[in-house]
C-alpha positions in Angstrom: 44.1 -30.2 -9.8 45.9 -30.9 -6.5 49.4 -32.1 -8.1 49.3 -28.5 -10.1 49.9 -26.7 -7.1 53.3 -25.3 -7.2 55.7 -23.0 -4.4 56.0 -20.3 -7.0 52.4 -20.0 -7.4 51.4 -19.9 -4.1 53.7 -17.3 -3.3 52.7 -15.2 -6.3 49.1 -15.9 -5.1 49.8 -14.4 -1.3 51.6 -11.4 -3.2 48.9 -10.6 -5.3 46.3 -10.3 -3.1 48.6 -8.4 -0.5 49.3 -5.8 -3.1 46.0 -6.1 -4.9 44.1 -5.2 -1.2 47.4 -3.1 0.5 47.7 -0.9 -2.7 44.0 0.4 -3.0 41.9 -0.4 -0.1 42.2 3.6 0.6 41.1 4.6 -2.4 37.8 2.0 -2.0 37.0 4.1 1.8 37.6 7.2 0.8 35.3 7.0 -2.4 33.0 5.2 -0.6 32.9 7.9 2.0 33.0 11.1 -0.4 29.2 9.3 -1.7 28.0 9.6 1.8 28.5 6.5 3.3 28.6 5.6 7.3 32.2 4.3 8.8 29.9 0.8 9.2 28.8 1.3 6.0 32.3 1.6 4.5 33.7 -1.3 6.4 31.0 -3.4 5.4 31.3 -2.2 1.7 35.4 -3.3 1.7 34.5 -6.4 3.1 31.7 -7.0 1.0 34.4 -6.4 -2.3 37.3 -8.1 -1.3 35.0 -11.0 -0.3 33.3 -11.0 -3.9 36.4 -10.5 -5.8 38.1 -13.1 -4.2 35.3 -15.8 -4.3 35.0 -14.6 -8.0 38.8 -14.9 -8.9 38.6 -18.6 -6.9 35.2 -19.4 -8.9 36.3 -18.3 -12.1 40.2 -19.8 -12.0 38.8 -23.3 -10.6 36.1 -23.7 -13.1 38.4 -23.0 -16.0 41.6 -23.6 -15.1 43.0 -20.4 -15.9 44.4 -17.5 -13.3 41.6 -15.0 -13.7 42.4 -12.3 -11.2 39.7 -10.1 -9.8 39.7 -6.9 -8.4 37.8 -4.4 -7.0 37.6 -1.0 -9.6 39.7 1.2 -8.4 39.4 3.7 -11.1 35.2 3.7 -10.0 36.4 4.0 -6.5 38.3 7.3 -7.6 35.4 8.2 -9.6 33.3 8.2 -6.8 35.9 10.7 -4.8 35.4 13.2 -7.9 31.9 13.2 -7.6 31.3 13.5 -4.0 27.5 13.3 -2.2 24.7 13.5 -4.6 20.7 14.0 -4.0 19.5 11.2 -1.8 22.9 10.2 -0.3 24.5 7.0 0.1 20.9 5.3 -0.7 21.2 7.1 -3.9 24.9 5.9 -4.7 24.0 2.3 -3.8 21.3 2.9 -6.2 23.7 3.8 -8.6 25.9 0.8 -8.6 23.2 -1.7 -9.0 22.3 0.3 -12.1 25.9 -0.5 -13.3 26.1 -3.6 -12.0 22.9 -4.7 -14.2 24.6 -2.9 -17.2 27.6 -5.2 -16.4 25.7 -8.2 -16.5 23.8 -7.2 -19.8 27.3 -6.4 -21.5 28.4 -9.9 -21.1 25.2 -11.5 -23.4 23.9 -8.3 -25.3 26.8 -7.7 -28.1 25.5 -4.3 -29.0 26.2 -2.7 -25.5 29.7 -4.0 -25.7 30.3 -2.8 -29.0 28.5 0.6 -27.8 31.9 1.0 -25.2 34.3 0.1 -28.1 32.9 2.6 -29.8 34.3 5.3 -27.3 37.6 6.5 -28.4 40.0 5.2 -25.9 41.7 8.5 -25.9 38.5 9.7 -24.6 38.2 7.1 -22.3 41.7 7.8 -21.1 41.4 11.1 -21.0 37.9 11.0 -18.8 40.1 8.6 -16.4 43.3 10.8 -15.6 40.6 13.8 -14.8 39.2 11.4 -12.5 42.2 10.5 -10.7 43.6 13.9 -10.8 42.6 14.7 -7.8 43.4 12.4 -6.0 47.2 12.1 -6.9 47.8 15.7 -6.1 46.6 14.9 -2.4 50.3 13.4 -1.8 51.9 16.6 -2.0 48.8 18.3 -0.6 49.8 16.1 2.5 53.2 17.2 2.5 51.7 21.1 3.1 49.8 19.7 5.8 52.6 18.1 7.4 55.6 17.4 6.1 57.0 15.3 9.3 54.0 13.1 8.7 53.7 12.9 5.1 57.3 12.7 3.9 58.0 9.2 5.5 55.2 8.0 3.3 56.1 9.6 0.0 59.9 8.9 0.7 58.8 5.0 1.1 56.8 5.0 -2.5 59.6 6.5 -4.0 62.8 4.5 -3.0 61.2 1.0 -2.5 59.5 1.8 -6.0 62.9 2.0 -7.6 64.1 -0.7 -6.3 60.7 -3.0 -6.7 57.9 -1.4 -8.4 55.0 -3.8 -7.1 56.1 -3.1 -3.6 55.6 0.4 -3.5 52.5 1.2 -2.6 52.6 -1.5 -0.2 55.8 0.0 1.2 54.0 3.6 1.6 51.2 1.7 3.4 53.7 0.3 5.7 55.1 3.8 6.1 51.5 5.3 7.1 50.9 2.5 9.5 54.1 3.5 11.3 53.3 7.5 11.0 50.2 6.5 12.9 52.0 4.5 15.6 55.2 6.7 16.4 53.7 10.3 14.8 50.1 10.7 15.8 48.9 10.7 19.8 46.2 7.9 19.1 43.3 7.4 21.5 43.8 5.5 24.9 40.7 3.1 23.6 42.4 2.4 20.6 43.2 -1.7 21.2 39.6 -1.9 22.5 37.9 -0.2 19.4 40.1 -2.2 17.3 39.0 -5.7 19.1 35.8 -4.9 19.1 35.5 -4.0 15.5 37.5 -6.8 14.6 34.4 -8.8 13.7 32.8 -7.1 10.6 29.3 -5.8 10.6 27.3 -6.5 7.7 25.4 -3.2 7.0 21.9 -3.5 4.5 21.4 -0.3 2.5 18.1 0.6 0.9 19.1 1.3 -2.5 17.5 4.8 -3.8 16.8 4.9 -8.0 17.2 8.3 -9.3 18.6 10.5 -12.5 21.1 11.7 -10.5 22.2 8.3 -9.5 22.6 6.8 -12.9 24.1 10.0 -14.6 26.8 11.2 -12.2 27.2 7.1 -10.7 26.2 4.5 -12.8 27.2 5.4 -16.5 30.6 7.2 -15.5 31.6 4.0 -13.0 30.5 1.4 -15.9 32.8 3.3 -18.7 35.7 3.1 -16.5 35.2 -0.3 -15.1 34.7 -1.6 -18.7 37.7 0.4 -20.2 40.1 1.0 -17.9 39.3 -2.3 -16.3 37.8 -5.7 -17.8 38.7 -5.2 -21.6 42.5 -4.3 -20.4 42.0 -8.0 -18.1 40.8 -9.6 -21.2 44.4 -8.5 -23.1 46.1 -9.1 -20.7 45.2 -12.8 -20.2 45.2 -13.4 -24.4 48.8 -11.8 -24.6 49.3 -14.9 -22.1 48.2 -17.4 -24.4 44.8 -18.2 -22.4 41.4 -18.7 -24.5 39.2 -16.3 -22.6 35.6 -16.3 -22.6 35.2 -12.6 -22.5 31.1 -12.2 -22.5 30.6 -14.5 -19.6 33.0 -13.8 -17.1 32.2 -9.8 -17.9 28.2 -11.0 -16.6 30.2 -13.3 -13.9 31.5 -9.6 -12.4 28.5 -8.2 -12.9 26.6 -11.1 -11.0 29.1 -11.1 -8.0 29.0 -6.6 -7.8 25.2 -6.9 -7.8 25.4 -9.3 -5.0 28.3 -6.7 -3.1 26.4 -3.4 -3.6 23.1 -3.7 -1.2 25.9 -4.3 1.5 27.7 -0.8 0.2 30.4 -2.6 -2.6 30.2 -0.2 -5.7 31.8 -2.9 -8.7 34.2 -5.4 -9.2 35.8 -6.8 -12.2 38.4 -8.5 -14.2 41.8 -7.0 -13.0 44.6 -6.1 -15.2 48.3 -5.7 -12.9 47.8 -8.3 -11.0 45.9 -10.3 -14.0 49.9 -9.3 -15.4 51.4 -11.3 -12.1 48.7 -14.4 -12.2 49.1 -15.4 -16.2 53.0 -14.2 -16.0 56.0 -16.9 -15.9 56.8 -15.7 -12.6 53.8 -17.6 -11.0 54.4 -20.8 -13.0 57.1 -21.6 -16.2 53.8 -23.8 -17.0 51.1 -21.8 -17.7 48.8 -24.5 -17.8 49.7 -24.5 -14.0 49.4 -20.9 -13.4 45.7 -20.7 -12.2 46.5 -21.6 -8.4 48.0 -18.1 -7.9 44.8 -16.8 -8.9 42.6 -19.1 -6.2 45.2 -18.7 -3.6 45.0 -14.8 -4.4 41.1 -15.0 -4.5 41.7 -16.9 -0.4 43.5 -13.8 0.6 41.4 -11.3 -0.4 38.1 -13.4 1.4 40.6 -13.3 4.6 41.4 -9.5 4.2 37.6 -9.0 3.9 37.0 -10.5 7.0 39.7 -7.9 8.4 37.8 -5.0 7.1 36.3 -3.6 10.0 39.3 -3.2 12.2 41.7 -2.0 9.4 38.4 0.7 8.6 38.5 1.6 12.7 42.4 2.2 12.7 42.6 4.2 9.0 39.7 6.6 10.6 42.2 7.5 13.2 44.1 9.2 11.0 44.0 12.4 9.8 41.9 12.2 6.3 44.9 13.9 4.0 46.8 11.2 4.7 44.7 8.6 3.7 44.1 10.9 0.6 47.9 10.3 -0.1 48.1 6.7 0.4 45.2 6.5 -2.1 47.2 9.6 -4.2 50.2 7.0 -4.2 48.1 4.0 -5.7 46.9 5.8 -8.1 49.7 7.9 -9.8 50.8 5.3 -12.4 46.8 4.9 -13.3 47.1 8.0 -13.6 50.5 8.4 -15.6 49.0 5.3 -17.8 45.8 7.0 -18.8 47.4 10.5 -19.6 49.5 9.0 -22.2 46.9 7.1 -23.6 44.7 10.0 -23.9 47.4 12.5 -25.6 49.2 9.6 -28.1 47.2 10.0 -31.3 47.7 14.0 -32.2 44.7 13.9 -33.9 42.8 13.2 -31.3 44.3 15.5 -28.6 42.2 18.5 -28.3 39.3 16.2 -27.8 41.0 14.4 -24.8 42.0 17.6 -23.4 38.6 19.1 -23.6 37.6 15.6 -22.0 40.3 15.7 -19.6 39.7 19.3 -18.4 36.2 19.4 -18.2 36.3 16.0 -15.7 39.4 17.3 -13.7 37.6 20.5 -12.7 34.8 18.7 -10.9 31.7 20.9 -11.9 28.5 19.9 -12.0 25.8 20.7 -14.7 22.2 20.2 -14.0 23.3 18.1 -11.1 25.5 15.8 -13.7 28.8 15.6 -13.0 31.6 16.3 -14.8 32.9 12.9 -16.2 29.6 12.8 -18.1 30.0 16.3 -19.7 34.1 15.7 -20.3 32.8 12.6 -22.3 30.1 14.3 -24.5 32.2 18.1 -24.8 35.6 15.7 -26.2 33.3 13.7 -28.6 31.6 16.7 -29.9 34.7 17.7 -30.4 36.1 14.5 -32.0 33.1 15.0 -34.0 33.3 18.3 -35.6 36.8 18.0 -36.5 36.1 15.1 -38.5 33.2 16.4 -40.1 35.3 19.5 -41.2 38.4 17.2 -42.2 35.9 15.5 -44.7 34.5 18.2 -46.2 37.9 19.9 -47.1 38.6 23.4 -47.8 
């Protein structure tokens, strides 16, 4: 195992989980956050997911010998900024993600359930996504509104390291906050001391709350999207790489190490798909048989970030929150750009997705079920009607 270790690896590894954590960990505290979580709470749900995914990814890549990346979900953290506080508060959300994480687990063994999510158009699926993440990427230009002197450094970053190196964008915006908050904001004459003393993270407990609310508006929506805008995109990704995967097992693996994450405040993580992309690609290794030590040297880096969770929590809530907003915004846009197209491809499924898309953009909430759930049903009924009239013909 030793003499597989390569320089090219390594540094892919180190890349990977400085993007992987750089280009998201905003989006993680702010939907963490919008379900009613404390600051503690939120520090000790990022380190709780970055230390998961990256004992996962090491677990999963030593065992078999193949560069399983793992990630947090983003697309369930931006789900959870969509649907905001529900009955019973962050108990309730907690609740909420054990209830997916069990559903996780059960997916991996019980073929039917699987089969159940493959039987979701994925223009639906797509189309549930981008109204998810909608929100979210318009706060960029929200920002700019707010204050341009501020928020233009940090779109101008995303934009001209992105064309120059696309992986690096997000990162570079990040970079471009961090400086905002240093030369552009009058921060606190504490500030070192609150940093130092949060620099040691807190593990906080939460009493996990089971109610409808909880598995309508949390669980359901955030396993949909972690399944098919997450894991089953991981899976291709690593078979158009030439890796035997075992796809059942390591989706129960996830589950496993999310259930262990979410009495500390971690909502799901799973089998990651861009930086799954960087792992199993030539870049890390011309041998692929020698590619899996990016992944555990990736799954080291997220464990140390974890461990840095509190005092990058401390310094983020220093700033105003419409800039976080827009780092997250940034992340997410070519989630977002991915998922619209998938959704409005087929033209025979379109006005189903936009239904879909619509109905989970606008944020309502129906008999205190949120929106996702009711974009999902409204585009299949949809779906459904127009192929019952297309077979029975004029």
């Amino acid at each position: 195992m030793i003499k597989d270790i390569s320089a090219s690896a390594v540094i892919m590894g180190l890349l990977v989980a400085f993007a992987g954590f750089a280009s998201s960990f905003a989006v993680v505290l702010q939907g963490l956050d919008a379900v009613g979580a404390s600051k503690a709470q939120a520090a000790s749900g990022l380190m709780v997911l970055a230390i998961a995914m990256g004992l996962c990814g090491l677990i999963l890549s030593v065992a078999s010998r193949i560069p399983v990346s793992i990630a947090w979900s983003t697309p369930g953290a931006a789900l959870l900024v969509s649907t905001g506080a529900i009955e019973g508060g962050f108990s309730a959300a907690v609740g909420g993600f054990l209830v997916c994480s069990i559903a996780l687990i059960v997916a991996g063994f019980w073929k039917p359930l699987a089969r159940l999510i493959d039987l979701i158009p994925m223009s639906l699926a797509n189309a549930m996504l981008a109204g998810i993440l909608l929100g979210l990427c318009l706060a960029p230009f929200k920002a700019i509104a707010f204050d341009p002197i501020l928020a233009l450094p940090i779109l101008l970053a995303w934009v001209l390291v992105g064309a120059w190196k696309k992986i690096l964008a997000v990162p570079a915006a990040l970079s471009a906050f961090f400086l905002v908050m240093f030369f552009g904001i009058e921060l606190p004459e504490n500030t070192w001391t609150t940093l130092t003393a949060s620099a040691f993270p807190q593990v906080v407990w939460v009493e996990p709350l089971f109610t409808v609310a909880a598995v309508t508006n949390i669980a359901l929506p955030l396993f949909i999207v972690t399944m098919a805008s997450q894991n089953i995109p991981g899976i291709a990704v690593l078979k158009t790489n030439g890796y035997a995967v075992k796809t059942g097992a390591w989706f129960s693996i996830t589950g496993l190490f999310s259930l262990a994450s979410n009495p500390m405040g971690g909502h799901a993580v799973n089998l990651a798909a861009i930086t799954a992309a960087m792992c199993a690609g030539e870049d890390a290794h011309p041998d692929k048989e020698r590619r899996y030590w990016s992944a555990i040297v990736a799954g080291v880096g997220y464990i140390l970030f974890g461990l840095a969770a509190g005092a990058i929590t401390a310094f983020v809530s220093l700033a105003p929150a419409i800039l976080i907003e827009a780092v997250a915004g940034l992340a997410l846009i070519g989630a977002f750009s991915g998922a619209a197209q998938g959704a409005f491809q087929e033209v025979e499924s379109r006005e189903g997705a936009a239904v879909t898309f619509l109905l989970t953009a606008s944020g309502i909430s129906l008999f205190g079920i949120s929106g996702a759930f009711w974009g999902l049903l409204a585009g299949g009924l949809v779906l459904s009607a127009k192929s019952v009239f297309k077979k029975s013909g004029p």
